[in-house]
N, C-alpha and C positions, 0 to 999 in steps of 0.2 A: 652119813654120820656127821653131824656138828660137830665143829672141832674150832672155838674160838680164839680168837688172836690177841694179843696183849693192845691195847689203844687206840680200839676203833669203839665205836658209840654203840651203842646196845641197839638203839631202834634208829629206822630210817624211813625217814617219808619218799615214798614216790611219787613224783609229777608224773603222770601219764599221759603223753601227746599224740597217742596213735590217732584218737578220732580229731584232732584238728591237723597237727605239723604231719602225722603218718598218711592222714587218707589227702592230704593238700595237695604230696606230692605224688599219688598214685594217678598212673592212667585213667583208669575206668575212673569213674564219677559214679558216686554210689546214692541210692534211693536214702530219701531222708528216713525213712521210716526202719532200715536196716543202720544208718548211722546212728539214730535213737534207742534202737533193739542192741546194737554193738554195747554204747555207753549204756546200757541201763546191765547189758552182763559183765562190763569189766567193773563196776559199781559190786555188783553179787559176788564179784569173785576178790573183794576185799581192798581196791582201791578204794582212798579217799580221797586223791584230788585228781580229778579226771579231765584236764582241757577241752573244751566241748567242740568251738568251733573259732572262726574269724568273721570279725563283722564288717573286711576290708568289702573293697567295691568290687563287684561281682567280675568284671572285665579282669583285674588283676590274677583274682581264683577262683573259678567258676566252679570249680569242685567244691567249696562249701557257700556259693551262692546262696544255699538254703535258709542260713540265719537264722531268720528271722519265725520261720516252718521248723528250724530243729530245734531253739531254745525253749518253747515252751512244751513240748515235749518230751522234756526228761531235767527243768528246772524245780519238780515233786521231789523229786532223790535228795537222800539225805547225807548229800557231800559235797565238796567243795567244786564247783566248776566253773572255772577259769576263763574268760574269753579273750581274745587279741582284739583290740580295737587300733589300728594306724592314728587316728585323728582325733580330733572333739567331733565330725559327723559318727566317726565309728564308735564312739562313746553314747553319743546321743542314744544309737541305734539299742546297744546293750546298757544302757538305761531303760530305755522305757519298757524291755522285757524283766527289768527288777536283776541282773547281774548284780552279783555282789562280790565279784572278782575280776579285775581286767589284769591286762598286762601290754604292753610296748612294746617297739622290736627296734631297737638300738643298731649300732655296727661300731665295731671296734677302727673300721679304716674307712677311709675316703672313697677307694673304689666299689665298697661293695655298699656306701652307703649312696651312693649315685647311682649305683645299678638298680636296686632295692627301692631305695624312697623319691630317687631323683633330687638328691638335696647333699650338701658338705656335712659331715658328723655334726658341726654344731648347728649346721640350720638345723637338721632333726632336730636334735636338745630343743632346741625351740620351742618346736612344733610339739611337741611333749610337755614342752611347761603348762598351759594350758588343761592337758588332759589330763595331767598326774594331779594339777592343782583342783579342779572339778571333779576328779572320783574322792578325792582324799577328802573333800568340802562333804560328799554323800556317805562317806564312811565306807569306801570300797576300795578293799586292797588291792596294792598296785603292783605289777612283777613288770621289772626292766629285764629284756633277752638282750642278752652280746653279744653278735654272731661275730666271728675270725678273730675268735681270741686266740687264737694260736696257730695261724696262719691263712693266706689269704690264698686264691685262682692266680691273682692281678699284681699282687705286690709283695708275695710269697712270705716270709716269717716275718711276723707282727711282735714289732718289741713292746718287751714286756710293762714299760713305763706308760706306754702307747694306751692301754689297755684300762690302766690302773688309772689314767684320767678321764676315761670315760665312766668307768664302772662309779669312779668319786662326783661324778657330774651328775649321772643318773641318781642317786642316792639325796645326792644336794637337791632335786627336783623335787623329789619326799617319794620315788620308790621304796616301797618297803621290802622288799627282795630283790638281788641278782640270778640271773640264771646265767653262766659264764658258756658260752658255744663256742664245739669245736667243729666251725660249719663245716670243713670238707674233711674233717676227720684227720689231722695230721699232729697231733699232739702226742706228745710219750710223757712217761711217768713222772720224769726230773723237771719237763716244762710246766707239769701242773703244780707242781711243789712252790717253783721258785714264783709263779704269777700270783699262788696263794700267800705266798709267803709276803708279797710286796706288796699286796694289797691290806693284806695285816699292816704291813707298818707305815701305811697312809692312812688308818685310824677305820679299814673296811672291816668290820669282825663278820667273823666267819660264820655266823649263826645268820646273817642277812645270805647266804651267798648259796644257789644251788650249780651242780654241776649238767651239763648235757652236749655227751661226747657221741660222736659218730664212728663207727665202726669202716670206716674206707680200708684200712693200713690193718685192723686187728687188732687195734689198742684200746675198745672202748670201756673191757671189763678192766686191766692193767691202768687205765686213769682213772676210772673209778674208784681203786681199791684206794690211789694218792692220794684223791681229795678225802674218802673216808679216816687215811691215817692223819691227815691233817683235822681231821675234825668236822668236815661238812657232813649235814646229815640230811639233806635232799636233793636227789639225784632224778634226771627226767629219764624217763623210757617211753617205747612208743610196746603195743601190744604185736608180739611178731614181727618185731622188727619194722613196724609199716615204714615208709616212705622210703624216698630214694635223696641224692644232692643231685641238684642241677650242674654243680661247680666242682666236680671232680669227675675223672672218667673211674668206668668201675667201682662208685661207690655203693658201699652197702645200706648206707641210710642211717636210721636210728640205732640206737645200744636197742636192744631188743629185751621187754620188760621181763619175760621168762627167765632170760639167762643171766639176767639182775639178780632176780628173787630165787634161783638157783646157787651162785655165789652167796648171798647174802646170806639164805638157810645155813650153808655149808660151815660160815663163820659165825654161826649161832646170833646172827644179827636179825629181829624181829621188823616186819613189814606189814602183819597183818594181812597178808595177800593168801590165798587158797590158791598153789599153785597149779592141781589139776583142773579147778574151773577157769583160772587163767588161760589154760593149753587149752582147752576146746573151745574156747572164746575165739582165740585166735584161728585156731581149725575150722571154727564157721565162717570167721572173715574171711580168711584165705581161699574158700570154698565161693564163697558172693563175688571175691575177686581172680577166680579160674587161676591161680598159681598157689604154687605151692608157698608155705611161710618160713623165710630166710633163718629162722630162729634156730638154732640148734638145739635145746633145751625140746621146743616144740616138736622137732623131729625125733628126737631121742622117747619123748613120751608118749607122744599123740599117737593117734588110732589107728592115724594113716601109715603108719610105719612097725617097724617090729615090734613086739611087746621088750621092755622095759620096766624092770621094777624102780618104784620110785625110791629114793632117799628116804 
């Protein structure tokens, strides 16, 4: 039963990262032609912006080495598919297959932007000015990711000022969106408020700004619901929870896009997602990847498990 809340947004976009940030960080290395047959059913089951892949250098993530074999493979669909490009070669690359979406992968701190890019926060900025100013020239939206906005492996709670100069640097480049990451998942509801709130009052509005929270600790629907009452209305999910963090012990990986669009029904909040083809979407991946799908939503409905009437 819908049962709506006073001050949350009527509809909300989902960024969907299973088939790049989820299957990036899984074990197995999956057949391009099942990572194309994935995206083409979380497409059916009523996402519109579906992240496809990474056009980094194959050494870095050999799991979506494909590229260049999965982009025109499912670049027919009629929705928005997102690619990460690191550089102006990883631009080049999703260029010339006609992307009309990239996005950047930022760091909120010093350590994990050495870990990551091998470079200081601002040498990256750098290295982005370049490619944010070359997509923006071809008319191709641009998404800035902020990983350790709210806490770091290396140098533990990331002040919140800290955060709010990068996200204002990125933007200065001409990103047209923030994606704000809680890479190891250690954010609570009160630290989403006040980083939202302080970047409101450095001139960031919140209609640039999505949120994408990791479930380590168990707080990634409770931040989600923060940034909603503050007013952001695009939230990433992966399909089934895919992926894991490299940078926390015990992490659960992504918010898991079922028990998204489960919360979000509940609050009579509009997604446009078909959540039983969502579930055996995910019931198929899970099955290509011999584990079970960490989703709760998905276990609660899916086939593999006891019957379930739905909401």
């Amino acid at each position: 039963m819908a049962v709506p809340a006073p001050g949350l947004p009527a509809r909300v976009r989902i960024h969907e990262v299973g088939a790049r940030d989820g299957l990036q960080n899984e074990k197995t290395t999956v057949p391009t032609d099942v990572k194309a047959e994935f995206v083409r059913r979380l497409a059916g089951a009523g996402l519109t912006t579906i992240e496809a892949t990474s056009f980094v250098h194959p050494r870095w993530v050999p799991q979506l080495a494909d590229a260049e074999q999965l982009f025109p493979l499912v670049s027919d669909l009629d929705v928005a598919l997102p690619v990460l490009v690191p550089n102006e070669r990883g631009l080049d690359r999703a260029l010339a297959l006609g992307a009309r979406r990239v996005a950047v992968f930022a760091s909120a701190t010093e350590s994990f932007a050495k870990a990551n890019l091998n470079r200081t926060v601002d040498e990256a900025l750098a290295m982005f000015e370049p490619v944010v100013a070359r997509a923006r020239a071809r008319d191709v939206h641009v998404r800035g990711y902020l990983s350790m906005c709210f806490g770091d492996p290396w140098e533990g709670a990331v002040p919140v000022e800290q955060v709010v100069r990068v996200c204002r640097a990125l933007l200065d480049l001409g990103c047209h969106e923030l994606s704000l990451g809680d890479t190891i998942g250690v954010a609570t509801p009160g630290h989403v408020a006040a980083l939202l709130t302080a970047l409101n009052e450095q001139g960031v509005p919140t209609d640039v700004l999505g949120v994408h929270f990791h479930d380590t600790y168990g707080q990634a629907l409770a931040n989600t619901l923060a940034a909603l009452q503050h007013g952001v209305t695009t939230v990433d999910a992966s399909a089934g929870g895919l992926g894991g963090c490299p940078y926390a012990k015990s992490a659960t990986g992504n918010l898991a896009t079922e028990d998204l669009v489960w919360m979000l029904r509940g609050l009579g909040i509009d997604t446009g997602v078909d959540l039983g083809r969502l579930v055996a979407t995910s019931e198929w991946m899970a099955a290509h990847l011999g584990r079970p799908s960490p989703s709760r939503t998905v276990r609660a409905l899916g086939t593999t498990t006891q019957p379930h009437k739905e909401q």
